[in-house]
C-alpha positions in Angstrom: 0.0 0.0 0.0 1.6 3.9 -0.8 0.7 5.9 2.0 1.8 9.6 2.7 4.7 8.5 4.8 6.1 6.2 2.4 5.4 9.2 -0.5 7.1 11.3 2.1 10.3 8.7 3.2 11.0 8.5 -0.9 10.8 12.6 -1.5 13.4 12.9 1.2 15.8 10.2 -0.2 15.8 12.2 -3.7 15.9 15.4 -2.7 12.8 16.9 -3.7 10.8 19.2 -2.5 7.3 19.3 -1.2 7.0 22.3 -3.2 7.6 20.1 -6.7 5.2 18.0 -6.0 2.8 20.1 -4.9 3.0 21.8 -8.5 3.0 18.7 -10.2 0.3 17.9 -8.3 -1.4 21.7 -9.0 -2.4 21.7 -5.2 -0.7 24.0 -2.8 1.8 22.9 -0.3 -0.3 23.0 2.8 -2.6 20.2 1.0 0.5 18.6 -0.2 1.3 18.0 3.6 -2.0 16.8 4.3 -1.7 13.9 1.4 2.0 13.7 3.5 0.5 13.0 7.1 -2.3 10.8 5.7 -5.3 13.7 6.6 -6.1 13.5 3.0 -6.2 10.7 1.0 -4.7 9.7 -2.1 -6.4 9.3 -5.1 -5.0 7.1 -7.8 -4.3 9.6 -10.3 -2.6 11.6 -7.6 -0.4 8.4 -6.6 0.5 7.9 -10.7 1.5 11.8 -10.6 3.9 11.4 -7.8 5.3 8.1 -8.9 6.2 9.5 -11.8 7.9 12.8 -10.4 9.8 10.9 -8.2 10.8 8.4 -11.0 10.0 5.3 -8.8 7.7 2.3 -9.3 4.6 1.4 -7.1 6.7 -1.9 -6.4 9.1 0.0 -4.8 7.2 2.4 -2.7 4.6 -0.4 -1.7 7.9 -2.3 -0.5 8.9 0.2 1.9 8.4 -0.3 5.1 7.7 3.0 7.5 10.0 4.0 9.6 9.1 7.7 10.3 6.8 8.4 13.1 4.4 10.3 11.6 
């Protein structure tokens, strides 16, 4: 499953910011956050927009496991 800490862990490890995605994502960063902590949640389109920013597969992401506390 991607959730918004997993989103959030791989953004981190390649150095991009929440304000990239947020564009990408034509939302502002503030909602970006909220996909982040998991207050709002992610619609499919939304998870193939950030997949794709981030270069990374669903695979990869789903494989993560959470280590973050939030």
């Amino acid at each position: 499953m991607i959730t918004g800490s997993k989103i959030k862990l791989v953004r981190q490890l390649k150095n991009v910011s929440t304000k990239t995605l947020a564009d990408e994502l034509n939302i502002d960063i503030s909602s970006y956050l909220r996909i982040e902590r998991g207050v709002t949640k992610l619609t499919e389109l939304r998870v193939e927009i950030i997949l794709k920013t981030l270069d990374v597969t669903r695979e990869f992401v789903e494989q993560l496991h959470n280590f973050s506390k939030d």
